[in-house]
C-alpha positions as CSV (number, residue, x, y, z in Angstrom):
1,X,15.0,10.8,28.2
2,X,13.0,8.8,25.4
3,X,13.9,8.5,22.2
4,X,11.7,9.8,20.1
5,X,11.5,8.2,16.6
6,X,13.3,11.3,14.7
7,X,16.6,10.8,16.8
8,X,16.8,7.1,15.9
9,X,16.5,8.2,12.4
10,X,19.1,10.9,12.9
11,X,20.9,8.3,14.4
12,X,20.3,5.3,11.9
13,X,21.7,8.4,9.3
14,X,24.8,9.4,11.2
15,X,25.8,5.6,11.6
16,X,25.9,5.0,7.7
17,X,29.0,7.3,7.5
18,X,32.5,5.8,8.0
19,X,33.7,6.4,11.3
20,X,37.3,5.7,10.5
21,X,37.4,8.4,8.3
22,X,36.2,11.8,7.8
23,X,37.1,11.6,3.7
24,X,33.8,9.5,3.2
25,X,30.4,11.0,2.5
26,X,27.1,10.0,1.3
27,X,23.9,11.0,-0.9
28,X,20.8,11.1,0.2
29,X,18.8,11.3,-3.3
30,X,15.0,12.5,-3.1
31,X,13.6,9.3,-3.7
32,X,14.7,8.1,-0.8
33,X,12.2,7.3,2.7
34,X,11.0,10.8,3.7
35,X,12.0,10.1,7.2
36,X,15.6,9.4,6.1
37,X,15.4,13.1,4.1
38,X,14.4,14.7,7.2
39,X,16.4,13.4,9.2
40,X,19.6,14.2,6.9
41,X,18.6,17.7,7.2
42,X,18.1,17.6,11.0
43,X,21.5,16.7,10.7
44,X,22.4,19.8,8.9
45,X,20.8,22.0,10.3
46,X,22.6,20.5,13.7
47,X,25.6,21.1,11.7
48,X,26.9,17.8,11.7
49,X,27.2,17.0,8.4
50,X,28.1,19.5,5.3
51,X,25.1,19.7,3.4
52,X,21.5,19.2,3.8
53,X,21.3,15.7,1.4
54,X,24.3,14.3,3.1
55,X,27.7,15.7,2.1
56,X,30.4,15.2,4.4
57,X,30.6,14.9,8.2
58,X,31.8,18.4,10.3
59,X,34.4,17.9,12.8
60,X,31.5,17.6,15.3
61,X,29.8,15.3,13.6
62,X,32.7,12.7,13.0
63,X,33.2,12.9,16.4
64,X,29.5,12.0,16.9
65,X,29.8,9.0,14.7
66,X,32.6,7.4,16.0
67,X,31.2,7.5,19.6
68,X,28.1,6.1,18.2
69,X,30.3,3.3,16.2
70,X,32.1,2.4,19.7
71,X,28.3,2.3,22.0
72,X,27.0,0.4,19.0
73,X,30.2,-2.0,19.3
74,X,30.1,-1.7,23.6
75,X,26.1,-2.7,23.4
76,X,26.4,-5.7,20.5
77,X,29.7,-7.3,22.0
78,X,29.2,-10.7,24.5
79,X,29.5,-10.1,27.9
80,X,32.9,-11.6,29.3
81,X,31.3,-13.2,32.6
């Protein structure tokens, strides 16, 4: 499957929340790049985070980020061989 360049946004977006928390939200304001905008409320509408601009991450989306956080971590770490 490719990865077309709105789910790397959606991604790049869903990794700026804290994944050791779900008490942590962001602001996307409207200045900000359009592609981050629409990709915030791609989010929404996916109904992983609370609000269209940002909010706070749903239950399904916290669990979203922190698997993200740990493949980040799993495809930045040294291999041990």
């Amino acid at each position: 499957m490719p990865m077309s360049q709105e789910l790397i946004a959606e991604l790049k977006v869903l990794r700026l929340f804290d994944a050791t928390t779900s008490q942590t939200g962001l602001k996307v304001h409207s200045d900000a790049d359009p592609e981050l905008i629409a990709a915030t409320r791609r989010l929404h509408d996916k109904q992983l985070i609370t609000l269209s601009d940002g909010g706070y991450l749903t239950p399904l989306g916290y669990e979203s980020s922190v698997h993200l956080q740990n493949l980040l971590q799993i495809l930045t770490s040294k291999p041990l061989l």
